[in-house]
Chimera marker file (.cmm) of the C-alpha trace (Angstrom):
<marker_set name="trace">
<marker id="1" x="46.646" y="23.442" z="-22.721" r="1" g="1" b="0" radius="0.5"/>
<marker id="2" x="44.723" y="22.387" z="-25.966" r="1" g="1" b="0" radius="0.5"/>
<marker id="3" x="45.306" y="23.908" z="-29.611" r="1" g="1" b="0" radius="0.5"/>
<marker id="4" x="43.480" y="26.465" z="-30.232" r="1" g="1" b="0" radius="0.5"/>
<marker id="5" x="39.869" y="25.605" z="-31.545" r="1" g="1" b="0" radius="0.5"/>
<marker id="6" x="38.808" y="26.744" z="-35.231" r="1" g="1" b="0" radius="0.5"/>
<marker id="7" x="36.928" y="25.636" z="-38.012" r="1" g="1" b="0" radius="0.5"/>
<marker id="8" x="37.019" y="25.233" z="-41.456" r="1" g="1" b="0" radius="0.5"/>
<marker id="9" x="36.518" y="27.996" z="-43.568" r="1" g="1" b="0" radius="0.5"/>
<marker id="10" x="33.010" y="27.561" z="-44.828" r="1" g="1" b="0" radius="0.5"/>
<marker id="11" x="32.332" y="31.405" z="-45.073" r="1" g="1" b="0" radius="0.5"/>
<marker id="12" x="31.961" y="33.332" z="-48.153" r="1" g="1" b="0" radius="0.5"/>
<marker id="13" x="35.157" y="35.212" z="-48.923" r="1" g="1" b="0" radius="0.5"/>
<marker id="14" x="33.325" y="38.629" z="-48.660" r="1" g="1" b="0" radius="0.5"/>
<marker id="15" x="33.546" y="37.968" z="-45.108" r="1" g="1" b="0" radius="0.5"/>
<marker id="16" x="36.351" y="39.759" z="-43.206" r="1" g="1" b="0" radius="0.5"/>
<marker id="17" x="37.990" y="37.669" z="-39.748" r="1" g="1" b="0" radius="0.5"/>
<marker id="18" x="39.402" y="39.794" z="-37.551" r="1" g="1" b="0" radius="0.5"/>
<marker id="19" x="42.750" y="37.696" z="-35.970" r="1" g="1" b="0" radius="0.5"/>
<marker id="20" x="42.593" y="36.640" z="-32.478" r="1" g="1" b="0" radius="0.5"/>
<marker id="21" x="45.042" y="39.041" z="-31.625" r="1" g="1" b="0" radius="0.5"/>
<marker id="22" x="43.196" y="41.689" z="-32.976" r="1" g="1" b="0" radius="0.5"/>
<marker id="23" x="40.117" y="40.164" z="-31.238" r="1" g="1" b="0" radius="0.5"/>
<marker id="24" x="41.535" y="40.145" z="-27.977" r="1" g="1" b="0" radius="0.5"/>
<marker id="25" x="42.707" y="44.282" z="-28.275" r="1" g="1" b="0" radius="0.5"/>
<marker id="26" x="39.229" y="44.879" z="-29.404" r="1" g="1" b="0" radius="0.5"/>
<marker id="27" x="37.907" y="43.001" z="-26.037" r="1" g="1" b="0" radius="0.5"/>
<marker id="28" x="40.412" y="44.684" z="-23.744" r="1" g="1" b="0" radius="0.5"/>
<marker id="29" x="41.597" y="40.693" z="-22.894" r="1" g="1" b="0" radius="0.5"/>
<marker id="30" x="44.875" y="38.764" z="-23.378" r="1" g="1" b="0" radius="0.5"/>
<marker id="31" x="44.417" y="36.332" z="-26.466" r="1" g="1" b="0" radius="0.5"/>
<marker id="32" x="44.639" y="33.411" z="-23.944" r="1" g="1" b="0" radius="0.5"/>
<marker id="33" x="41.370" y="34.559" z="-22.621" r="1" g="1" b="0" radius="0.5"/>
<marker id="34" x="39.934" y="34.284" z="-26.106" r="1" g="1" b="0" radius="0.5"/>
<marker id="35" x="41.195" y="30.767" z="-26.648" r="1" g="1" b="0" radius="0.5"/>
<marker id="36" x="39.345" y="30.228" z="-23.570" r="1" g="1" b="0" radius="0.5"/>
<marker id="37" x="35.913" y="32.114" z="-25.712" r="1" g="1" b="0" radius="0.5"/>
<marker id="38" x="36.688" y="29.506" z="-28.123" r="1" g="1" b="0" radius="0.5"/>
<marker id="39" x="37.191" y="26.598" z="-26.428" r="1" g="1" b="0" radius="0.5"/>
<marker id="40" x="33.966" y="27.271" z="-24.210" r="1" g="1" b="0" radius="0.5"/>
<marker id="41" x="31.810" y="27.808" z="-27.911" r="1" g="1" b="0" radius="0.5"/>
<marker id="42" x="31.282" y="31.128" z="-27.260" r="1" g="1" b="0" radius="0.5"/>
<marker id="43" x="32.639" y="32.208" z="-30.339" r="1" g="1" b="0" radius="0.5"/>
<marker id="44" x="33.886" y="30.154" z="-33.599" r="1" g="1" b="0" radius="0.5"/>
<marker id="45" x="37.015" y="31.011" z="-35.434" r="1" g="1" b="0" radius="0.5"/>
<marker id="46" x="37.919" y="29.932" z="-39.194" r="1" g="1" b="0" radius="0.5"/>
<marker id="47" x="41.117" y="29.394" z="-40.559" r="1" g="1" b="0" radius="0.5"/>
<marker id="48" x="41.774" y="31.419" z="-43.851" r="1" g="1" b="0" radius="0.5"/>
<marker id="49" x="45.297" y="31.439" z="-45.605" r="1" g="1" b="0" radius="0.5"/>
<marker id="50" x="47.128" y="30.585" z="-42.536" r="1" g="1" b="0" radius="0.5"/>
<marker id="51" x="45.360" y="32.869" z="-40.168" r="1" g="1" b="0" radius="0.5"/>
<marker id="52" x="42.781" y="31.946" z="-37.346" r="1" g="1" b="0" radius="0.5"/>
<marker id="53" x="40.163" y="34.341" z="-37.322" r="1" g="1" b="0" radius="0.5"/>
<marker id="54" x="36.460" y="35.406" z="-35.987" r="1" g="1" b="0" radius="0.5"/>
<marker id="55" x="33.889" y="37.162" z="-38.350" r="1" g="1" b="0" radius="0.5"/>
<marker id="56" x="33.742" y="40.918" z="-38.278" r="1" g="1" b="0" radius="0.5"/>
<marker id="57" x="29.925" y="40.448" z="-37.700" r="1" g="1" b="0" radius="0.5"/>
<marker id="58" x="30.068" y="38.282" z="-34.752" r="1" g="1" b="0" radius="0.5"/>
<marker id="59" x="30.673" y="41.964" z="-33.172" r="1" g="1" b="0" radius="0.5"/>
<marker id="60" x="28.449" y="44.402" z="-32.004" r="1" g="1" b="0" radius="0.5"/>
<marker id="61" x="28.878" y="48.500" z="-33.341" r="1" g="1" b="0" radius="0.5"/>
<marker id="62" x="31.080" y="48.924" z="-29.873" r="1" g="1" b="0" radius="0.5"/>
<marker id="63" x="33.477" y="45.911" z="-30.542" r="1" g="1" b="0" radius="0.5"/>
<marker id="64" x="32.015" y="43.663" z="-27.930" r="1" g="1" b="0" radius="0.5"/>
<marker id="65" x="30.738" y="39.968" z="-28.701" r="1" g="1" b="0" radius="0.5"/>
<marker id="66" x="27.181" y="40.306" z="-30.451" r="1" g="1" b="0" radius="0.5"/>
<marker id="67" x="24.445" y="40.133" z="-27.686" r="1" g="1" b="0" radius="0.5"/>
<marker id="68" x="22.626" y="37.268" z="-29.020" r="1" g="1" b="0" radius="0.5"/>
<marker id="69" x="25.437" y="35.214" z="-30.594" r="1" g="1" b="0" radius="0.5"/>
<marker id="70" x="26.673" y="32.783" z="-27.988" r="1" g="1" b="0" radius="0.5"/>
<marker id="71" x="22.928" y="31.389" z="-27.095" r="1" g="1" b="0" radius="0.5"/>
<marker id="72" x="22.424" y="30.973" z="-30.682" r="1" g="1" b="0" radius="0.5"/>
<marker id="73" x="25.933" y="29.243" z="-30.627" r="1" g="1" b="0" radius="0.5"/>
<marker id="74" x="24.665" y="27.145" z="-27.672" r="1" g="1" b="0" radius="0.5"/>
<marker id="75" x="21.088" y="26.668" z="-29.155" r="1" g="1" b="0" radius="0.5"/>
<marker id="76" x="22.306" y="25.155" z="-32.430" r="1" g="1" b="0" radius="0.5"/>
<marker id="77" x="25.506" y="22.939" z="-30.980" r="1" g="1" b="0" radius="0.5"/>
<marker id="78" x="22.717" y="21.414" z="-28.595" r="1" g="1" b="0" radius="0.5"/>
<marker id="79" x="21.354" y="20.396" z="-31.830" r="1" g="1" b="0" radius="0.5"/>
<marker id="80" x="24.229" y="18.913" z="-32.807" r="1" g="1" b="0" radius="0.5"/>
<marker id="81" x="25.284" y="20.770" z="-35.492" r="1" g="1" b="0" radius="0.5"/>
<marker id="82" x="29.159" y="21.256" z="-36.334" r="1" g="1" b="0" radius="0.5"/>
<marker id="83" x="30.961" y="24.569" z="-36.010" r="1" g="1" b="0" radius="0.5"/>
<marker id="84" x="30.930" y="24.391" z="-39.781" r="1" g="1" b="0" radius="0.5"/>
<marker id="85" x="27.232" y="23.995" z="-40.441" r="1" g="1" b="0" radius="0.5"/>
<marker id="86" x="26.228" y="27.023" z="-37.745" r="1" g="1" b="0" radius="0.5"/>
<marker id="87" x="28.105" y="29.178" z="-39.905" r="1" g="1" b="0" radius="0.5"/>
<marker id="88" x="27.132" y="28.054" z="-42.856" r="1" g="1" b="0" radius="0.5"/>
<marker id="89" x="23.443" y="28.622" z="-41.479" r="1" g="1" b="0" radius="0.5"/>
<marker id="90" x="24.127" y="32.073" z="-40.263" r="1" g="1" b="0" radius="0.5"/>
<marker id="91" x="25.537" y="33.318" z="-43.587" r="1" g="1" b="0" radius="0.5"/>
<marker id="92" x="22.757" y="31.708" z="-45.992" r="1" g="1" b="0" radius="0.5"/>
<marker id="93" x="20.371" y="34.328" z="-46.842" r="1" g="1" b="0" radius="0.5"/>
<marker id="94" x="16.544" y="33.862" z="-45.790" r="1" g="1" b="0" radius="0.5"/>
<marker id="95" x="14.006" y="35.978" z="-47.565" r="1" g="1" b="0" radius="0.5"/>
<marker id="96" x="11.689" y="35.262" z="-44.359" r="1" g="1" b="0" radius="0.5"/>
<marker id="97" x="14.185" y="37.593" z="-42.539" r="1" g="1" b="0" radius="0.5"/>
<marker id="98" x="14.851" y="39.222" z="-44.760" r="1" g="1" b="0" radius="0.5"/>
<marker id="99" x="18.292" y="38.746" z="-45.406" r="1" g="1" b="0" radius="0.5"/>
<marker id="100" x="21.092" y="36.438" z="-42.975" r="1" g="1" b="0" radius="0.5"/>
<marker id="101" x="20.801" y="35.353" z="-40.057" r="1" g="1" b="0" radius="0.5"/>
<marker id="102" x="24.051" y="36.822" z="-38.671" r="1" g="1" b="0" radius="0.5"/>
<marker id="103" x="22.902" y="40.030" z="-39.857" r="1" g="1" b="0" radius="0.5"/>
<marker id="104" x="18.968" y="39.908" z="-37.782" r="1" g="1" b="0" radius="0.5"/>
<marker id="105" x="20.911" y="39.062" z="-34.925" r="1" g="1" b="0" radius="0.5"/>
<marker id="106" x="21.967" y="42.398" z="-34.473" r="1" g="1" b="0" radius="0.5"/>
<marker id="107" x="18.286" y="43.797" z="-34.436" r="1" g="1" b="0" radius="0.5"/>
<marker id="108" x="15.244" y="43.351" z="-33.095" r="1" g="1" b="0" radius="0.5"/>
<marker id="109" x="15.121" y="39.906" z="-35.264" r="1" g="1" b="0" radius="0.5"/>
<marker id="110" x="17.791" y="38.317" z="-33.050" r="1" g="1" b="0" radius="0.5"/>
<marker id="111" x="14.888" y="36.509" z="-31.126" r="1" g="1" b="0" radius="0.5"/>
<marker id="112" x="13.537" y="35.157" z="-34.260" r="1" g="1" b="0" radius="0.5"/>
<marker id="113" x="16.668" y="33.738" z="-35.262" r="1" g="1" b="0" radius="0.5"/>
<marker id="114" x="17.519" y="31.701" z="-32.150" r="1" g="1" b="0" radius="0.5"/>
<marker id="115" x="13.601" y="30.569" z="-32.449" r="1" g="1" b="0" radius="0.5"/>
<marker id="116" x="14.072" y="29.292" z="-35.708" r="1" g="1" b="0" radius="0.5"/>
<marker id="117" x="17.825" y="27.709" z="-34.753" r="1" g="1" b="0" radius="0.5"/>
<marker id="118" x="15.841" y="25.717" z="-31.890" r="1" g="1" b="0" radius="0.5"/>
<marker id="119" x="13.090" y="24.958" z="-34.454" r="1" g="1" b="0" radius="0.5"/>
<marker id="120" x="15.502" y="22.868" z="-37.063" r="1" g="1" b="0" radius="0.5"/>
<marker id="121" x="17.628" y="25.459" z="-39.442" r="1" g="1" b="0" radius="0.5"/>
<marker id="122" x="18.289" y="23.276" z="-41.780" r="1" g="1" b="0" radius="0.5"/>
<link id1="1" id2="2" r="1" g="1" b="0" radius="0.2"/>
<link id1="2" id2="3" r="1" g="1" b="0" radius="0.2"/>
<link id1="3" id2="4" r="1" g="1" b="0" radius="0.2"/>
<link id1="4" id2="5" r="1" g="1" b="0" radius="0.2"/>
<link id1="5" id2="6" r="1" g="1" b="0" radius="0.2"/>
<link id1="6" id2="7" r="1" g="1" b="0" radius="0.2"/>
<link id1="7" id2="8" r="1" g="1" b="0" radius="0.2"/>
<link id1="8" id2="9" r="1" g="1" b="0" radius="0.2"/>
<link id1="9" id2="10" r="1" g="1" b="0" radius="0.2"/>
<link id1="10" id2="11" r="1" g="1" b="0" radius="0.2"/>
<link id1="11" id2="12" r="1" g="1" b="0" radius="0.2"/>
<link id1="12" id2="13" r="1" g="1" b="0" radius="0.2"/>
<link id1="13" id2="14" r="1" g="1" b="0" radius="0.2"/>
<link id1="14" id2="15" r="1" g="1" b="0" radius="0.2"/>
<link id1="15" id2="16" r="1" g="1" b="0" radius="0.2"/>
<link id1="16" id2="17" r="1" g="1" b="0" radius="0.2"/>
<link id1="17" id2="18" r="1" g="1" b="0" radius="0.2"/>
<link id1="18" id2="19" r="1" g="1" b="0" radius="0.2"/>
<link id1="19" id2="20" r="1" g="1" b="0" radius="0.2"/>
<link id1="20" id2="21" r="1" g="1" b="0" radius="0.2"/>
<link id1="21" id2="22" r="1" g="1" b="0" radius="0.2"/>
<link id1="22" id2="23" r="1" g="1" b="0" radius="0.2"/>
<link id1="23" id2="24" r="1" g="1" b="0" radius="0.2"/>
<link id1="24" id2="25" r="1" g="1" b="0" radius="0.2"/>
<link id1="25" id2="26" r="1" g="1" b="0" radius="0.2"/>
<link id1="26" id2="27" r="1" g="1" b="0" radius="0.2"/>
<link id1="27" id2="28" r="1" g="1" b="0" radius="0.2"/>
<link id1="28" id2="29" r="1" g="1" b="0" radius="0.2"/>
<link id1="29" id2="30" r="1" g="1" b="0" radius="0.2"/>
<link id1="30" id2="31" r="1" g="1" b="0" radius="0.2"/>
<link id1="31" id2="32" r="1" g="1" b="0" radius="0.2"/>
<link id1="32" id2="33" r="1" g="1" b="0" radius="0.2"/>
<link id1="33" id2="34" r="1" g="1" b="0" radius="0.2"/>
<link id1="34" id2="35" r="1" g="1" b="0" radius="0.2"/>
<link id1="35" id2="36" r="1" g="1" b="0" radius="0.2"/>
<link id1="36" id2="37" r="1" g="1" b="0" radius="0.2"/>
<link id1="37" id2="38" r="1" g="1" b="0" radius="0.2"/>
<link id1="38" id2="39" r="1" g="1" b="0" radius="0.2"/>
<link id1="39" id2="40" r="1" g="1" b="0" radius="0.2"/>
<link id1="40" id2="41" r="1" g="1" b="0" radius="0.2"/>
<link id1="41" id2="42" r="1" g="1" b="0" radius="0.2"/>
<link id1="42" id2="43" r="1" g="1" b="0" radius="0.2"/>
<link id1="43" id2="44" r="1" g="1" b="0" radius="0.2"/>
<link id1="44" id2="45" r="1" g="1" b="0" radius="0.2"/>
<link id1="45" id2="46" r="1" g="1" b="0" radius="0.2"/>
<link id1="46" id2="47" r="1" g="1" b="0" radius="0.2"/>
<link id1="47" id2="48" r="1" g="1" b="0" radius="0.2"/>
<link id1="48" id2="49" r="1" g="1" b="0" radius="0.2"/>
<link id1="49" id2="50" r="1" g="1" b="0" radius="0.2"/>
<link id1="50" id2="51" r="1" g="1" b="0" radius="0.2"/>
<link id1="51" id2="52" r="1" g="1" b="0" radius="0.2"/>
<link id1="52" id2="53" r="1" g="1" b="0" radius="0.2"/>
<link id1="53" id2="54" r="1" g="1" b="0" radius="0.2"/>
<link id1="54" id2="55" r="1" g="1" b="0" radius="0.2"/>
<link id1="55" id2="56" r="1" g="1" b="0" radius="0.2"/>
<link id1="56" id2="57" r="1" g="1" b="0" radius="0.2"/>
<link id1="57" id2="58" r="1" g="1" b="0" radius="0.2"/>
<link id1="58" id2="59" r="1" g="1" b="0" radius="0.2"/>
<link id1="59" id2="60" r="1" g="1" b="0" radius="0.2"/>
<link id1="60" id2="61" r="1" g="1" b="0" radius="0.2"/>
<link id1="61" id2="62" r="1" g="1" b="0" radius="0.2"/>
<link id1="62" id2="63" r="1" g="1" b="0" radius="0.2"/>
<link id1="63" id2="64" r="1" g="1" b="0" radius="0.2"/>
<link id1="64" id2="65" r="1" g="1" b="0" radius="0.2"/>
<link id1="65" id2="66" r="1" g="1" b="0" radius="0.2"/>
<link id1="66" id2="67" r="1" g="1" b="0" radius="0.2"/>
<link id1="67" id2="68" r="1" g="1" b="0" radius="0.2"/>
<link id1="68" id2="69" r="1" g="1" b="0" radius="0.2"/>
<link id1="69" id2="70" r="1" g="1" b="0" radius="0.2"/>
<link id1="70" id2="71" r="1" g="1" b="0" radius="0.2"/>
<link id1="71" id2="72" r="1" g="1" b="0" radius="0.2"/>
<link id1="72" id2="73" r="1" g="1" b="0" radius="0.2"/>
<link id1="73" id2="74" r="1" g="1" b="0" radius="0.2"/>
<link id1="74" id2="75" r="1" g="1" b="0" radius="0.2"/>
<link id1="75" id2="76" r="1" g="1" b="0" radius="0.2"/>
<link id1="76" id2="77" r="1" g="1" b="0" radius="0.2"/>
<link id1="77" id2="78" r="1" g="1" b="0" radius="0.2"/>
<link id1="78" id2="79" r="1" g="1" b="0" radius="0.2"/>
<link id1="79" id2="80" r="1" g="1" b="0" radius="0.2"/>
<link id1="80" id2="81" r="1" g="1" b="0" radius="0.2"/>
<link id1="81" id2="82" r="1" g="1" b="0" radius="0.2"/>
<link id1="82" id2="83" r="1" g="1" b="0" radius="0.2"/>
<link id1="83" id2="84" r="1" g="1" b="0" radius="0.2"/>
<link id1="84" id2="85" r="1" g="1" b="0" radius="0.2"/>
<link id1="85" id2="86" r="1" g="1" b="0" radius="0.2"/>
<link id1="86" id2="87" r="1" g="1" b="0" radius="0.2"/>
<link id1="87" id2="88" r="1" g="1" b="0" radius="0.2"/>
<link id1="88" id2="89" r="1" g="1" b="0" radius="0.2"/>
<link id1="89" id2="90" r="1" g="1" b="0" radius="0.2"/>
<link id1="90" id2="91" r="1" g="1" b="0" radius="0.2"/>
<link id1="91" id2="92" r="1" g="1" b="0" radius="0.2"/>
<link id1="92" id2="93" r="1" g="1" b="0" radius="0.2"/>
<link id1="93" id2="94" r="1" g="1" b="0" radius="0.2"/>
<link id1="94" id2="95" r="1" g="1" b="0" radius="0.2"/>
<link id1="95" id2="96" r="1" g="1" b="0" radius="0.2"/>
<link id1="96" id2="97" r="1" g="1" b="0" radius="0.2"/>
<link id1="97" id2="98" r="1" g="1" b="0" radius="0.2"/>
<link id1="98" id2="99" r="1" g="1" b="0" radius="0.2"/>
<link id1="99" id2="100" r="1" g="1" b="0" radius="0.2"/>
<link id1="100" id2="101" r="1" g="1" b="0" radius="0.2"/>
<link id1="101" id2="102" r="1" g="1" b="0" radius="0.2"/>
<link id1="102" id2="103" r="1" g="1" b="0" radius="0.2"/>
<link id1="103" id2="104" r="1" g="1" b="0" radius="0.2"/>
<link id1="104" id2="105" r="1" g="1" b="0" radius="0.2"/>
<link id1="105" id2="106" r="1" g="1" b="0" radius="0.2"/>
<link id1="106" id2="107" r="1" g="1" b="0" radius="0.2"/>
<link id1="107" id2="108" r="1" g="1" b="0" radius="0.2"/>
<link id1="108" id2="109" r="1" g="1" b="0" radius="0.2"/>
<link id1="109" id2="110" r="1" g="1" b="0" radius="0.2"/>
<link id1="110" id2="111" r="1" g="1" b="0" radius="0.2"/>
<link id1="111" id2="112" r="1" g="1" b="0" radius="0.2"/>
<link id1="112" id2="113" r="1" g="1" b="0" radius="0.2"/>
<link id1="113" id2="114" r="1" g="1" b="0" radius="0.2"/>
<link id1="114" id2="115" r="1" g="1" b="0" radius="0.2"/>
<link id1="115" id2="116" r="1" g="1" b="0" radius="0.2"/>
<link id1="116" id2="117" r="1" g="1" b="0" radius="0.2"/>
<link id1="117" id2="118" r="1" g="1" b="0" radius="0.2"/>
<link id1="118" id2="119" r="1" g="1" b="0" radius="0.2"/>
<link id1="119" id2="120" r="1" g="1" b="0" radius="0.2"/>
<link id1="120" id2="121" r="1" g="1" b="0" radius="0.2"/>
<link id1="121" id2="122" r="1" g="1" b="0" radius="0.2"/>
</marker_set>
């Protein structure tokens, strides 16, 4: 089996990870299975101070994987872009939004957002 996929750390450091162990108690799987989620680009995972982790905001209110974020992971790696430069796009703020993109995902944005990822983000 592969290592296990991450990125660099690109983020802000306002922005919490939650460890893949933690990630896979909050999804009710084995952390195996969320290798797997990582491997298959459903989610991406940073590495900060030793510790692999997946933004707190890649999660929906219940704990489960944001509705919208693995198309607009799909939508923008079709593109081409790197692991790095999606999250790099999805924390940048965007007055158009208003606000980031991670953050319209979770409302009634999220549409918008994967539009404009299609479209060209940067």
């Amino acid at each position: 089996m592969s290592a296990i996929p991450y990125s660099e750390d690109v983020l802000p450091d306002s922005v919490t990870l939650i460890p893949l162990p933690d990630v896979a108690e909050q999804l009710g799987m084995v952390v195996t299975r969320v290798h797997q989620l990582l491997r298959d680009h459903q989610i991406i995972a940073v590495r900060r101070d030793g510790v692999v982790g997946v933004p707190k905001e890649f999660f929906d209110s219940a704990g489960a994987i944001a509705k919208h974020l693995t198309g607009l992971i799909t939508v923008m790696r079709d593109g081409k872009y790197t692991d790095e430069e999606i999250l790099q796009w999805v924390y940048t703020e965007d007055d158009t939004l208003p606000g980031r993109p991670i953050d319209a995902l979770h409302g009634p944005l999220a549409r918008e957002v994967i539009r404009r990822a299609a479209a060209d983000p940067f």
